[in-house]
N, C-alpha and C positions, 0 to 999 in steps of 0.2 A: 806889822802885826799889832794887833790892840792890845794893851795889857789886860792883864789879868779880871776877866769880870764883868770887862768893858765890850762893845760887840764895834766893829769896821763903820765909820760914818755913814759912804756913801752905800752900801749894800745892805747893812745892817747884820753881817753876817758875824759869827760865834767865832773865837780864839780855835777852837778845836776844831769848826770845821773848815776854817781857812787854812790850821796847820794840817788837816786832813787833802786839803788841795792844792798844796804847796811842798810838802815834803815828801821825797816817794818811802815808802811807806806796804805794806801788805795790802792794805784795803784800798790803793792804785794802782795794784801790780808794779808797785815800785816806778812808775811813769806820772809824777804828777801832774796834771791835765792844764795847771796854771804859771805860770812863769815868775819864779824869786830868782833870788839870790843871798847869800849871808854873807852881812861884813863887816869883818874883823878889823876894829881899828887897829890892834895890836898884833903883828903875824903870827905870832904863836899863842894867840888867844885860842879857849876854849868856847866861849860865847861869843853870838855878836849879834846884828839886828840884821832879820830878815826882811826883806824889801820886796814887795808885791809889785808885779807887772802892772798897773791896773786895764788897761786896755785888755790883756791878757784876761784877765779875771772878770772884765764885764763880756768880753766875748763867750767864757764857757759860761755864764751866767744864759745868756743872750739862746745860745744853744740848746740848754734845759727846755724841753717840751711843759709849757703851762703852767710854769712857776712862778710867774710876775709879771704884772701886765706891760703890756708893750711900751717902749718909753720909760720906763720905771729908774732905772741906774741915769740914763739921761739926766731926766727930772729931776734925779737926788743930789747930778751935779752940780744942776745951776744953781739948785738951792743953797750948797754948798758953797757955791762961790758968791751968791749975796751974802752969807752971812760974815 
């Protein structure tokens, strides 16, 4: 998850709406549609860092009807990985 403020590199997408598709939640029907996980470095921690699929999360991306041109999250990859 990005902190606070900040939006996900390669998607561009919002704290809220990644935690909107990652934790189940009412507005999922408690089913989040993308793949985390939270981990606690300490076992009895109350907090920890949640870890996005990303595969997962370009797939429901991918799925969305007409919302980013084809190739898009690709694109952001490689960009990603030259920089």
């Amino acid at each position: 998850m990005p902190k606070v403020g900040e939006r996900e590199p390669i998607t561009k997408l919002s704290r809220s709406t990644l935690d909107r598709l990652t934790r189940p939640q009412p507005c999922n029907n408690f089913k989040p549609p993308v793949v985390s996980r939270c981990v606690r470095i300490q076992g009895g921690a109350r907090r920890g860092t949640r870890l996005i699929l990303l595969s997962s999360l370009l797939d429901f991306i991918s799925r969305q009807p007409g919302e980013l041109p084809a190739g898009y999250a690709e694109n952001r990859l490689a960009e990603q990985a030259q920089t």
